[in-house]
Structures are given as structure tokens and as C-alpha cells.
TIROLO-163480 format. One record per residue: x, y, z of N, C-alpha, C, CB in turn. Coordinates in Angstrom, 3 decimals, always signed. Glycine has a CB too. Layout:
{n.x=X | n.y=Y | n.z=Z | ca.x=X | ca.y=Y | ca.z=Z | c.x=X | c.y=Y | c.z=Z | cb.x=X | cb.y=Y | cb.z=Z}
...
//
This chain:
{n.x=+27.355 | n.y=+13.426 | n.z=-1.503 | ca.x=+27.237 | ca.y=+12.571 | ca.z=-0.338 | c.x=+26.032 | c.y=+11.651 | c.z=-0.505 | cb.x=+27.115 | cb.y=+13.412 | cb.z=+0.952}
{n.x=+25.882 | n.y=+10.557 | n.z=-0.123 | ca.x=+24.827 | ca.y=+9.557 | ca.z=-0.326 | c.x=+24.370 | c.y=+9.780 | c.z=+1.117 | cb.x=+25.290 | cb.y=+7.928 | cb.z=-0.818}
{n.x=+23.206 | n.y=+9.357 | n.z=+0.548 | ca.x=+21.495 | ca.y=+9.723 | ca.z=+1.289 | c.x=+21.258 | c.y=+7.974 | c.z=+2.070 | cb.x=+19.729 | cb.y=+10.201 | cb.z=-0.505}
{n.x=+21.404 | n.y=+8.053 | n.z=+3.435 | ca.x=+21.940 | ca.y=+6.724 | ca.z=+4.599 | c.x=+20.281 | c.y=+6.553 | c.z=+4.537 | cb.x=+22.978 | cb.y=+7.168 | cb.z=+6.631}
{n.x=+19.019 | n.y=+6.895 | n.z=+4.003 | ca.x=+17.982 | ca.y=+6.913 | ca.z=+4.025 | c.x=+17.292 | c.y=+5.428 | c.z=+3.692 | cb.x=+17.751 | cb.y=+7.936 | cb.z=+3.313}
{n.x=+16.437 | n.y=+4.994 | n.z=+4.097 | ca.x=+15.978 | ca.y=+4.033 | ca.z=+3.668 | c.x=+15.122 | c.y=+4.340 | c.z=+2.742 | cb.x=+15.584 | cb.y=+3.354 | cb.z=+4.486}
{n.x=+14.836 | n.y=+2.998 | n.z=+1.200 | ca.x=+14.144 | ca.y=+3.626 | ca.z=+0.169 | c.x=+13.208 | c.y=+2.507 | c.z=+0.172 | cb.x=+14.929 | cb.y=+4.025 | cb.z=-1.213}
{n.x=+11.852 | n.y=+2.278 | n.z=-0.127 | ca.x=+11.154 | ca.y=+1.038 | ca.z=-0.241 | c.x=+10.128 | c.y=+1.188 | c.z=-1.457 | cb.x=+10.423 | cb.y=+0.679 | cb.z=+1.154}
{n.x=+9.652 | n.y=+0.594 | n.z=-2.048 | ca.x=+8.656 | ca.y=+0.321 | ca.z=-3.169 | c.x=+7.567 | c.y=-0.412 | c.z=-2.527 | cb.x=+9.259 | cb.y=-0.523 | cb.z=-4.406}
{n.x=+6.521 | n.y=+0.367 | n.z=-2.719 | ca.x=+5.359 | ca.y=-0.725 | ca.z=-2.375 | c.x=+3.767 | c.y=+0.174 | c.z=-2.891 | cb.x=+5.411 | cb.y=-1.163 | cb.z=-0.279}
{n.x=+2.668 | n.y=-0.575 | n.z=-2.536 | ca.x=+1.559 | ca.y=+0.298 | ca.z=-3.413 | c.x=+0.745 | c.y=+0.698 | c.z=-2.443 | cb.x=+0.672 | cb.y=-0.464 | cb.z=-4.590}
{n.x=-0.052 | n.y=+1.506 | n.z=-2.779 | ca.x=-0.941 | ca.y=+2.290 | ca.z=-1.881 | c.x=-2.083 | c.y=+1.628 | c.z=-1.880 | cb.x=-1.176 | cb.y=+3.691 | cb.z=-2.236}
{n.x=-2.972 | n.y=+1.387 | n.z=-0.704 | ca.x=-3.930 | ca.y=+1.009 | ca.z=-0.341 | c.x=-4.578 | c.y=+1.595 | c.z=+0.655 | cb.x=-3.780 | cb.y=+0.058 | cb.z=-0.205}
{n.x=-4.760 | n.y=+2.619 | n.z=+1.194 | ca.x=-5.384 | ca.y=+3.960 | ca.z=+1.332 | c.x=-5.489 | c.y=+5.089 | c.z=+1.075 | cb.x=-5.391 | cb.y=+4.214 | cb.z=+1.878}
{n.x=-5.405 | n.y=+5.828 | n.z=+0.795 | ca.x=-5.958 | ca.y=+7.196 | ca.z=+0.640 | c.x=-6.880 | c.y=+8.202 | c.z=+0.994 | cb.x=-6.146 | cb.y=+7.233 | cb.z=-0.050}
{n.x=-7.823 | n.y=+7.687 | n.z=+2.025 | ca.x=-8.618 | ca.y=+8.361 | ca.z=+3.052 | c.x=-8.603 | c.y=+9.305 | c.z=+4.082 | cb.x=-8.916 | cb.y=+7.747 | cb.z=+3.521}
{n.x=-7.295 | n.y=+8.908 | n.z=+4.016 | ca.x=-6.585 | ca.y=+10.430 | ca.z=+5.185 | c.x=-6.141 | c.y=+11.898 | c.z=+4.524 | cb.x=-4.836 | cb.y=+9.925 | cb.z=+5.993}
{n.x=-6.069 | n.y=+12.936 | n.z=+5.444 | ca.x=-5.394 | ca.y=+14.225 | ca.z=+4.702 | c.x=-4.378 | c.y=+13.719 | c.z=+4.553 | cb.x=-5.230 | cb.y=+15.612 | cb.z=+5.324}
{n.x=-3.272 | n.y=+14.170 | n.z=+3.552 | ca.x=-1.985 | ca.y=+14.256 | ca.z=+3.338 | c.x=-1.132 | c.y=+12.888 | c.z=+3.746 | cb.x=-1.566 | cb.y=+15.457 | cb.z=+4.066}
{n.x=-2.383 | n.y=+11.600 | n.z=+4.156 | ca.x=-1.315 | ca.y=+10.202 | ca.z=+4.164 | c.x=-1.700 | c.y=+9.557 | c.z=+3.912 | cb.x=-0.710 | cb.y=+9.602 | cb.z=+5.019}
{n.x=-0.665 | n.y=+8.506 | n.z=+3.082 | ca.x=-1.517 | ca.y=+7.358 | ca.z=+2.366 | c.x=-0.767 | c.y=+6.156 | c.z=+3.193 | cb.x=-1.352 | cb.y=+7.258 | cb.z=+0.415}
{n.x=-1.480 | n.y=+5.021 | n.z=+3.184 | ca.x=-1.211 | ca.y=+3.539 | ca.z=+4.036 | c.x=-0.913 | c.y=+3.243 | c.z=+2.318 | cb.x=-2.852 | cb.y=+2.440 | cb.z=+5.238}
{n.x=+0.641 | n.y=+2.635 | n.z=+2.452 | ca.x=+1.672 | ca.y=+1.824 | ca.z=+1.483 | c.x=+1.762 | c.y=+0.155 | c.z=+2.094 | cb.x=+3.440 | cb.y=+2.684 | cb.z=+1.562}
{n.x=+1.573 | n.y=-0.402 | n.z=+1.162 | ca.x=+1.826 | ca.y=-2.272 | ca.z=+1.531 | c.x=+3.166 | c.y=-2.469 | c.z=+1.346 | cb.x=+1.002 | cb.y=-3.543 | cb.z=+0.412}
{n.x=+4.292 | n.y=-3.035 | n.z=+1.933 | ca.x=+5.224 | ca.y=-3.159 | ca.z=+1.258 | c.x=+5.192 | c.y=-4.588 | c.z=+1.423 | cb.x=+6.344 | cb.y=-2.380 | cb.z=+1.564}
{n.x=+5.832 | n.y=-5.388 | n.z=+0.817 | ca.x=+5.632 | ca.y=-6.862 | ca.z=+0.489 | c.x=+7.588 | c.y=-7.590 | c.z=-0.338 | cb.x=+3.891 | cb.y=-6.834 | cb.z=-1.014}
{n.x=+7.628 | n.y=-8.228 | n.z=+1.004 | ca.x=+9.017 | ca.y=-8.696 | ca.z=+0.706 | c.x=+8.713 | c.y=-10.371 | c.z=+0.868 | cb.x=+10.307 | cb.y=-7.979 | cb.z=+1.887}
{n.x=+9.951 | n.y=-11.047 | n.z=+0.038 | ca.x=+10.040 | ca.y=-12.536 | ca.z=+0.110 | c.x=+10.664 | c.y=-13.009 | c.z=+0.608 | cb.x=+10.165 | cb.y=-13.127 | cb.z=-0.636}
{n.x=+11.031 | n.y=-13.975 | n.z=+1.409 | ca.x=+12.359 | ca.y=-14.393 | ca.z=+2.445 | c.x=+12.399 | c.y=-15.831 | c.z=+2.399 | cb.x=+12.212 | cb.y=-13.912 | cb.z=+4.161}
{n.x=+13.270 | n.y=-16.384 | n.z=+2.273 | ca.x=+13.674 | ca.y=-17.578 | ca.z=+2.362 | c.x=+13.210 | c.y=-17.950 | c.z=+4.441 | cb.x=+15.582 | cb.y=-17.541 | cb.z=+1.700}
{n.x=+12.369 | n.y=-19.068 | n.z=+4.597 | ca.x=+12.515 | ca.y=-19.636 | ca.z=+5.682 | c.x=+14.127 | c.y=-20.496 | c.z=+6.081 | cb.x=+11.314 | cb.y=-20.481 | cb.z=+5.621}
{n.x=+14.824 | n.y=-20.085 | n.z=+7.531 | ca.x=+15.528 | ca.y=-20.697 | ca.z=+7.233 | c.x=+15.597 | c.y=-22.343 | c.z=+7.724 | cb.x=+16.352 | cb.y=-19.941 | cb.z=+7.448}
{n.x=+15.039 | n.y=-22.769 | n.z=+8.032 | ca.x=+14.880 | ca.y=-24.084 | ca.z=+8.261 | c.x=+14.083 | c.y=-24.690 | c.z=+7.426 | cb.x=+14.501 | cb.y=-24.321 | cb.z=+9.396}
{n.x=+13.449 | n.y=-24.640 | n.z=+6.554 | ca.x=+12.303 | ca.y=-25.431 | ca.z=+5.728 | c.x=+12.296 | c.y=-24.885 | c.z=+4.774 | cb.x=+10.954 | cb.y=-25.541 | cb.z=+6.143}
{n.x=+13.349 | n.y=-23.975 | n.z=+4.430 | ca.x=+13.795 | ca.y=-23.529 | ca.z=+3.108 | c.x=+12.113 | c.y=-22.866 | c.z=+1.827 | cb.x=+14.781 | cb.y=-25.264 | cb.z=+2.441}
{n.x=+11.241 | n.y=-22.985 | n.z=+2.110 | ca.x=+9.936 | ca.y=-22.447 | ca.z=+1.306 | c.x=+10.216 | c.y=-20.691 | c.z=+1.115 | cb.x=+8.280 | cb.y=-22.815 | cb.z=+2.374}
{n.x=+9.864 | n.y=-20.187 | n.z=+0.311 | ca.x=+9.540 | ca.y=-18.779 | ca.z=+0.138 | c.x=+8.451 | c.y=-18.227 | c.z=+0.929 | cb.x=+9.240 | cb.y=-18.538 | cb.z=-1.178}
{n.x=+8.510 | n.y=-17.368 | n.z=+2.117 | ca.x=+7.376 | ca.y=-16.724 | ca.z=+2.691 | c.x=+7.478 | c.y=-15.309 | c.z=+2.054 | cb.x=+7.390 | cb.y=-16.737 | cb.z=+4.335}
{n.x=+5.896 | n.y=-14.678 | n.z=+2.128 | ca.x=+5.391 | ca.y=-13.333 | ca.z=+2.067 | c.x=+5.376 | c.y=-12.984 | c.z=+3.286 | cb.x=+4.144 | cb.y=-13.117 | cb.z=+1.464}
{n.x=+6.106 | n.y=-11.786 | n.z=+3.576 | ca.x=+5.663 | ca.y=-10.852 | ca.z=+4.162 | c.x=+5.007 | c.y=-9.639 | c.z=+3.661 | cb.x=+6.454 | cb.y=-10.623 | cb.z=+4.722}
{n.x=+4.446 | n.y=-8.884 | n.z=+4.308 | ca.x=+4.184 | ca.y=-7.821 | ca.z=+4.359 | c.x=+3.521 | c.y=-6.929 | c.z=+5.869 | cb.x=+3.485 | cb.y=-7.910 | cb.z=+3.295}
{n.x=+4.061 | n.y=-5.598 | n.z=+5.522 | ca.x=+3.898 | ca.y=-4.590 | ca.z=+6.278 | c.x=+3.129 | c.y=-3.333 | c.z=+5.488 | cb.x=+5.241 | cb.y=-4.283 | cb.z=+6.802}
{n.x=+2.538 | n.y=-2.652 | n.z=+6.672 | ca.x=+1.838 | ca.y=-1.525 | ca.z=+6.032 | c.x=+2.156 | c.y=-0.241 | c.z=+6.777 | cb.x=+0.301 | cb.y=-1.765 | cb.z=+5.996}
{n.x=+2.779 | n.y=+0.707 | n.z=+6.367 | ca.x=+3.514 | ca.y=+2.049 | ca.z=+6.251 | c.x=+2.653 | c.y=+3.130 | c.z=+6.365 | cb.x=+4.235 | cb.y=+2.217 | cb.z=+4.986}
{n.x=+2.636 | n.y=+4.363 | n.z=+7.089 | ca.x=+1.772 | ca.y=+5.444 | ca.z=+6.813 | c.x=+2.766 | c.y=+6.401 | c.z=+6.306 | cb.x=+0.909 | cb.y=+5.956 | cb.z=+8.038}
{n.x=+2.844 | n.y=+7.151 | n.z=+5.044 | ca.x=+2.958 | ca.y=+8.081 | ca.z=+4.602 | c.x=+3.206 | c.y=+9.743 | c.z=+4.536 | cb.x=+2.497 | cb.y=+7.770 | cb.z=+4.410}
{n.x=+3.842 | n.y=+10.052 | n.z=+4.166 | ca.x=+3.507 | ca.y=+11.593 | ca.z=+4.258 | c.x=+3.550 | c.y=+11.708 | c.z=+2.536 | cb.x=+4.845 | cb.y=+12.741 | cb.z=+5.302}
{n.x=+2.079 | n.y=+12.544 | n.z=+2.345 | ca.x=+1.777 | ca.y=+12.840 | ca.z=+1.339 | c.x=+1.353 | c.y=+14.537 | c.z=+1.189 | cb.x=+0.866 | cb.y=+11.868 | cb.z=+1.073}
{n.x=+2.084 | n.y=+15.255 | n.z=+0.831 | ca.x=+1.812 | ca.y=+16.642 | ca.z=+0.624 | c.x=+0.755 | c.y=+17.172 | c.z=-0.166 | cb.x=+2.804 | cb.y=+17.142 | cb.z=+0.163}
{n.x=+0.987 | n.y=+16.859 | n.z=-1.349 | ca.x=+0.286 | ca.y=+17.242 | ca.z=-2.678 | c.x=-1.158 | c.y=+16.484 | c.z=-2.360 | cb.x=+1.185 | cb.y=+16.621 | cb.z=-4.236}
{n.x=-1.427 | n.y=+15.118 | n.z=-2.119 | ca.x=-2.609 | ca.y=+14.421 | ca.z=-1.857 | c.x=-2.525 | c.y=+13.798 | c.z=-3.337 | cb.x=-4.024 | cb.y=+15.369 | cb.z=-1.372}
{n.x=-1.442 | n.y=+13.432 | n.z=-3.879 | ca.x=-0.912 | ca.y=+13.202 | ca.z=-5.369 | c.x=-1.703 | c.y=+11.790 | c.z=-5.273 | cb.x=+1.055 | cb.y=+13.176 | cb.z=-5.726}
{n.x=-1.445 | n.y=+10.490 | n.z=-4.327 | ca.x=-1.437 | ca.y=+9.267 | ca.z=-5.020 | c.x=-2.869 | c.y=+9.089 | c.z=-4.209 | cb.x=-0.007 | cb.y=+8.095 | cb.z=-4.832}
{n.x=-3.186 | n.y=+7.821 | n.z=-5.476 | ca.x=-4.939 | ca.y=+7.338 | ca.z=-5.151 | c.x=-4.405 | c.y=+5.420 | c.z=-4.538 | cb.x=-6.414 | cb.y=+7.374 | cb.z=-7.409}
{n.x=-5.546 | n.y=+5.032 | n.z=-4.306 | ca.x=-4.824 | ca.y=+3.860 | ca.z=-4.322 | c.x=-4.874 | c.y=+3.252 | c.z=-5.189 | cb.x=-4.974 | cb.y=+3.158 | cb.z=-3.574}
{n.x=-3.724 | n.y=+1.712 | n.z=-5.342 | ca.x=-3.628 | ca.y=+0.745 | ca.z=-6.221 | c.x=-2.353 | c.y=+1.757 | c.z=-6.997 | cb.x=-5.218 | cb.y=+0.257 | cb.z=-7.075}
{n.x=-1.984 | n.y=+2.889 | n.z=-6.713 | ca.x=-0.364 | ca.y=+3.398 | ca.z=-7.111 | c.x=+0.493 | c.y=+2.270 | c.z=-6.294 | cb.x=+0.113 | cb.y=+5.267 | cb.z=-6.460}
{n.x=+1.706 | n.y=+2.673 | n.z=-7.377 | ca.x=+2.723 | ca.y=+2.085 | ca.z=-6.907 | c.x=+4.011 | c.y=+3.515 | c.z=-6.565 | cb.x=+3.113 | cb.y=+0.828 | cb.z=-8.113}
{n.x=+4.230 | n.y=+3.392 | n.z=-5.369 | ca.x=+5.040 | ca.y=+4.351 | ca.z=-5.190 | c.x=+6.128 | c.y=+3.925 | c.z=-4.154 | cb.x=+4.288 | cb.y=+5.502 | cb.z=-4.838}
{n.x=+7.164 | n.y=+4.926 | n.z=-4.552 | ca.x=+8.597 | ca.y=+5.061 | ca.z=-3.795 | c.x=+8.665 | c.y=+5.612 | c.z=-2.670 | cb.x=+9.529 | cb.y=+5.751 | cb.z=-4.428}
{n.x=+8.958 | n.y=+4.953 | n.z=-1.125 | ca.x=+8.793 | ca.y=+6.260 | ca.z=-0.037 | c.x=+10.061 | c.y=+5.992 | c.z=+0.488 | cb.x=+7.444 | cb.y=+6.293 | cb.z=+1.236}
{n.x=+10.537 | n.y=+7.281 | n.z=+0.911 | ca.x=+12.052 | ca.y=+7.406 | ca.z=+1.959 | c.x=+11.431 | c.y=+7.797 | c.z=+3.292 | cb.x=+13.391 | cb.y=+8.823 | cb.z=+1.443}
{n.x=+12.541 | n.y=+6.999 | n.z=+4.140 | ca.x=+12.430 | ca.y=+7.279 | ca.z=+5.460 | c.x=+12.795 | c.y=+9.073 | c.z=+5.710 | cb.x=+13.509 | cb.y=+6.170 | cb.z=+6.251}
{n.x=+12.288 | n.y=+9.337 | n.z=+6.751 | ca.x=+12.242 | ca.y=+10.980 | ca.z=+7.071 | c.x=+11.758 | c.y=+11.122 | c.z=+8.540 | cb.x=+11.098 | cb.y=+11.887 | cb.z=+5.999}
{n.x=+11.834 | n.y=+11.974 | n.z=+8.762 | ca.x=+11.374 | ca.y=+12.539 | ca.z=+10.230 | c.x=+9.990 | c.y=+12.219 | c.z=+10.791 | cb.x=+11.403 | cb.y=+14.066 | cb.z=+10.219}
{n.x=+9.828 | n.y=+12.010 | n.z=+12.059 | ca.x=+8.502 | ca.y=+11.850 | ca.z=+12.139 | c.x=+7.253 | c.y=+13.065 | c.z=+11.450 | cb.x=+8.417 | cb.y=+11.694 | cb.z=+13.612}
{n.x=+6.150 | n.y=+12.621 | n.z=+11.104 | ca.x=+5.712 | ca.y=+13.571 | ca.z=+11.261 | c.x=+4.247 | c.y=+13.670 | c.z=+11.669 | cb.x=+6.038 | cb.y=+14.087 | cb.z=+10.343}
{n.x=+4.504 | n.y=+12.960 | n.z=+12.438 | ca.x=+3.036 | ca.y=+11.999 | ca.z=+13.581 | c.x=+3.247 | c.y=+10.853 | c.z=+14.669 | cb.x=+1.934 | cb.y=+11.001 | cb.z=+12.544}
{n.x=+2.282 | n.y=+10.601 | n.z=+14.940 | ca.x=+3.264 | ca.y=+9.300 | ca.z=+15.827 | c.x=+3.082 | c.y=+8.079 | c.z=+15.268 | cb.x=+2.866 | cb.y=+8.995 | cb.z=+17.470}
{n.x=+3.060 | n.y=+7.616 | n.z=+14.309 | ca.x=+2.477 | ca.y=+6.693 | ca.z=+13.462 | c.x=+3.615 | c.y=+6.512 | c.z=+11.933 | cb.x=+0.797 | cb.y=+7.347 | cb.z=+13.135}
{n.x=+3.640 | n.y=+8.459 | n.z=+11.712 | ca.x=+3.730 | ca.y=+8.724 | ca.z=+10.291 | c.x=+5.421 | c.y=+9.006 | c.z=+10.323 | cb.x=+2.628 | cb.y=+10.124 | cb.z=+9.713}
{n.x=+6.569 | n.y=+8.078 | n.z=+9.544 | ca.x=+7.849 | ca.y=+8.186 | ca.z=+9.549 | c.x=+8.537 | c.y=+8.273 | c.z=+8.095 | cb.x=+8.297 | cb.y=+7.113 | cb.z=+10.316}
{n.x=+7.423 | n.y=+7.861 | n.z=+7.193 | ca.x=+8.180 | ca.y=+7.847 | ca.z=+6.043 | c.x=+7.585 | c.y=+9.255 | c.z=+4.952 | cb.x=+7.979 | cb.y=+6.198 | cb.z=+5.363}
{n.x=+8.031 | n.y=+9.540 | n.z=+3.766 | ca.x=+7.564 | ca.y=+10.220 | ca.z=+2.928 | c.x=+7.094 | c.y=+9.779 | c.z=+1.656 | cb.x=+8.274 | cb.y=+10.962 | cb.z=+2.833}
{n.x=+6.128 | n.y=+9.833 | n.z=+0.663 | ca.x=+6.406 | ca.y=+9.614 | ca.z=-0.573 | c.x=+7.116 | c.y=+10.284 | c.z=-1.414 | cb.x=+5.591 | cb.y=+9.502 | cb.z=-1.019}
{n.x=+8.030 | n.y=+9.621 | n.z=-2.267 | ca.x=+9.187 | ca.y=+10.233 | ca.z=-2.930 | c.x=+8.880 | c.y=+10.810 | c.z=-4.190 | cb.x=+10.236 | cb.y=+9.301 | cb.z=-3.123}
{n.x=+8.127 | n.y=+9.690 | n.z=-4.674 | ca.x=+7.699 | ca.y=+9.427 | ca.z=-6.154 | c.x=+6.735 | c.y=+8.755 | c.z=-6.505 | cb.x=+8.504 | cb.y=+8.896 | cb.z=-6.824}
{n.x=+5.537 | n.y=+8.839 | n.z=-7.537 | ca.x=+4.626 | ca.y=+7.555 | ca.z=-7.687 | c.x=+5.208 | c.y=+7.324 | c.z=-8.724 | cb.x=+3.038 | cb.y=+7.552 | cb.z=-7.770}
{n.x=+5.535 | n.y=+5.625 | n.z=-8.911 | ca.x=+6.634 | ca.y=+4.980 | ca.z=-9.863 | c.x=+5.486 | c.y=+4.829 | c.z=-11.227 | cb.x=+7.450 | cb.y=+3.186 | cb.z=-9.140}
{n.x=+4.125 | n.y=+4.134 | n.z=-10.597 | ca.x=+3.219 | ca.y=+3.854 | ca.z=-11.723 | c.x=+1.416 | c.y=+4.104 | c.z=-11.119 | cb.x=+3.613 | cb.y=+2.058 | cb.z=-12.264}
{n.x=+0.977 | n.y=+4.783 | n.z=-12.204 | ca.x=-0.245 | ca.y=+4.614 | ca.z=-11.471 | c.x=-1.323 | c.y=+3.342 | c.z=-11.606 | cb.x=-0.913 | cb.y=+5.761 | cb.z=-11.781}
{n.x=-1.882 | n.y=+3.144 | n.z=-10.641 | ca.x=-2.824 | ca.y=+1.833 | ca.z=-10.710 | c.x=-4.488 | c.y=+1.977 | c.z=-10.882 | cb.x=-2.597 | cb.y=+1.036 | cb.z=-9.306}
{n.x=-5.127 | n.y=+0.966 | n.z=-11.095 | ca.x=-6.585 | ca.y=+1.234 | ca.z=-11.826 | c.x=-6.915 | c.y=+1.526 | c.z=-10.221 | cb.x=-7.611 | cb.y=-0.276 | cb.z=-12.913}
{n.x=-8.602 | n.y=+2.362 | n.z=-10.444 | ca.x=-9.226 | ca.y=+2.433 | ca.z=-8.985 | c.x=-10.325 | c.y=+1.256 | c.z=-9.373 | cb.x=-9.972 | cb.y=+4.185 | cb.z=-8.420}
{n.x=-10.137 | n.y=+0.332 | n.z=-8.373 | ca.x=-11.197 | ca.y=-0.567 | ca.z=-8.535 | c.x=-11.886 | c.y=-0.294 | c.z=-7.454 | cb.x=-10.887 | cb.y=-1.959 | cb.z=-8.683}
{n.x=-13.571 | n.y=-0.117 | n.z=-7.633 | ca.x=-14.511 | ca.y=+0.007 | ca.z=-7.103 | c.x=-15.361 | c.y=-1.003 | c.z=-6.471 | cb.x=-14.944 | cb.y=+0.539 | cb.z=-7.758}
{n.x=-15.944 | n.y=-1.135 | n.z=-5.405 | ca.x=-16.220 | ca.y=-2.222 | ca.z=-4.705 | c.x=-17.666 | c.y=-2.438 | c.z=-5.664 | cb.x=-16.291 | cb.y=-1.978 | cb.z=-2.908}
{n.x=-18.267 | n.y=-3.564 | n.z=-5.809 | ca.x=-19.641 | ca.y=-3.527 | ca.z=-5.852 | c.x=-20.392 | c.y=-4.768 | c.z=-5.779 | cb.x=-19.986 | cb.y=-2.913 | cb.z=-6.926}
{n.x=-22.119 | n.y=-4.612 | n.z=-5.627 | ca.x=-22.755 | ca.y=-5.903 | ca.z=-5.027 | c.x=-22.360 | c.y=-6.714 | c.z=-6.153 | cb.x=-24.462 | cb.y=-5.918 | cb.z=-4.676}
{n.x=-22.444 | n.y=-7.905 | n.z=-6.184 | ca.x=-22.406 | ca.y=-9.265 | ca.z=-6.640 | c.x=-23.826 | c.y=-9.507 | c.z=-7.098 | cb.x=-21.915 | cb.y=-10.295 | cb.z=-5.520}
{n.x=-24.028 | n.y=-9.361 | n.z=-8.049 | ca.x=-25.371 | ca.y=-9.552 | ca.z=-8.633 | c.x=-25.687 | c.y=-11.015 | c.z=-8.753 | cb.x=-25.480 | cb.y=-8.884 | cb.z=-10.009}
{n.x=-24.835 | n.y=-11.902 | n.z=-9.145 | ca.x=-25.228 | ca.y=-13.005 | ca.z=-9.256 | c.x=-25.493 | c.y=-13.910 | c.z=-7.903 | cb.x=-24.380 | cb.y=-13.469 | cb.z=-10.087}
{n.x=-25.036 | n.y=-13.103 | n.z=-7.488 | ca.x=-25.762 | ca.y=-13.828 | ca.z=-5.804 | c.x=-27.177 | c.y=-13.310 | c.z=-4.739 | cb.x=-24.451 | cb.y=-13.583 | cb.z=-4.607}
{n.x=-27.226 | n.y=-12.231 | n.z=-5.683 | ca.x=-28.625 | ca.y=-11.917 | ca.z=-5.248 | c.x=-29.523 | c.y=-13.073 | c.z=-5.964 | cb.x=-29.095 | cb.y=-10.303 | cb.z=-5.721}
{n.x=-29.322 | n.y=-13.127 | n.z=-7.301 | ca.x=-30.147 | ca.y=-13.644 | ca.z=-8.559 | c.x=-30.349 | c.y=-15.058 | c.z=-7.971 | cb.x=-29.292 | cb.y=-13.603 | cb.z=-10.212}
{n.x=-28.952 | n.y=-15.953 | n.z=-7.279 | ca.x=-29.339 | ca.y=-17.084 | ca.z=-6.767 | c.x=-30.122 | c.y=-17.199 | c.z=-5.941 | cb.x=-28.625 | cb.y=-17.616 | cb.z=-6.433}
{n.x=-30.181 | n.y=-16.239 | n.z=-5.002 | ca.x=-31.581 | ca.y=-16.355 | ca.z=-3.345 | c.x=-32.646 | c.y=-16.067 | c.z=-4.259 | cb.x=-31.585 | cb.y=-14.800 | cb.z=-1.602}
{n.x=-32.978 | n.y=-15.291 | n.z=-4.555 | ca.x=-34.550 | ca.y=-15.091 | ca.z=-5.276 | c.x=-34.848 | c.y=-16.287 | c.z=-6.242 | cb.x=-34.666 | cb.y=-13.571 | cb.z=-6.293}
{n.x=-33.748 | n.y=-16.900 | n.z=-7.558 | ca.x=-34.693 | ca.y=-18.365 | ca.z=-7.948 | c.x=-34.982 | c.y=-19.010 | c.z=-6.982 | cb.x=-34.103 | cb.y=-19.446 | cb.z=-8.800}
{n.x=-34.071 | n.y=-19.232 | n.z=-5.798 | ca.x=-34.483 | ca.y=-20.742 | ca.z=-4.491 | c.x=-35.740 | c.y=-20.575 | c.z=-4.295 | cb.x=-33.739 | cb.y=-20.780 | cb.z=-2.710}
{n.x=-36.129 | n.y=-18.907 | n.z=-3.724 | ca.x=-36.647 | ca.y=-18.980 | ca.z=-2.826 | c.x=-38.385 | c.y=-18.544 | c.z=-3.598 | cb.x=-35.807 | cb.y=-18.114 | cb.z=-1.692}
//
């Protein structure tokens, strides 16, 4: 029997919570009057069991039961994993205020 479930691809961009990660999903649509390509995107909360994906994964989630009031989907699968990029100061903009000044 096939699974009436909804399936979506999109990447993770949180991971701060227990057991849920915030997924971007990002679709393209034709406008229909002015014909241009728009971005959308939406952002998804997760059910994550294992605490498997970090962010910048790319993962598969199916729709499922609630399991919060927020939280409707599951992760299925992480399709690929992604680098963790780390925030950090901008050195070269410190370096500019101190020659001015």
C-alpha cells in the first residue's frame, strides 16, 4: 500500500532543541502574471529522536502525527551531511577602526 504521506527535502538550520531540528524547505514557482521565478521558503520543526542531524544537513522529513503544537513532521533520513560553519569576528574590520583612529 503506498504511504498518502507527504515527503519534503530541505536542510537543517537548527539544532538547538532536544530531539527537533528547524528544516528550510525552499521551493520555486513560477509567478503567474509576470511570469519571473520566485523563492519561497518555509521553515518546519522536526521530530528528531536519535538527535542524529547537526545543521547545514540535508535531510528527508515525512509528515506524521503531531508531536507538539508546533512539531508535525519527522525526520526520515539525512540525505547528505553538511559542513558546520562557525560564526566568527571579522578581523579585518576591527583592523580598519584602529588604523583611522
Amino acid at each position: 500500500m503506498e504511504s498518502r504521506r507527504k515527503v519534503l527535502v530541505g536542510k537543517v538550520v537548527g539544532d538547538k532543541m532536544d530531539k527537533t531540528v528547524t528544516v528550510s524547505i525552499e521551493s520555486r514557482r513560477r509567478h503567474p502574471s509576470y511570469r519571473k521565478i520566485i523563492k519561497r521558503s518555509v521553515k518546519l520543526k522536526a521530530h528528531d529522536g536519535d538527535n542524529g542531524c547537526r545543521a547545514g544537513d540535508v535531510v528527508k522529513i515525512v509528515e506524521s502525527r503531531p508531536y507538539s503544537k508546533t512539531k508535525h513532521w519527522r525526520v526520515l533520513e539525512v540525505v547528505s551531511r553538511g559542513e558546520i560553519v562557525e560564526a566568527y569576528k571579522d578581523d579585518s574590520a576591527v583592523q580598519q577602526t584602529e588604523d583611522s583612529g
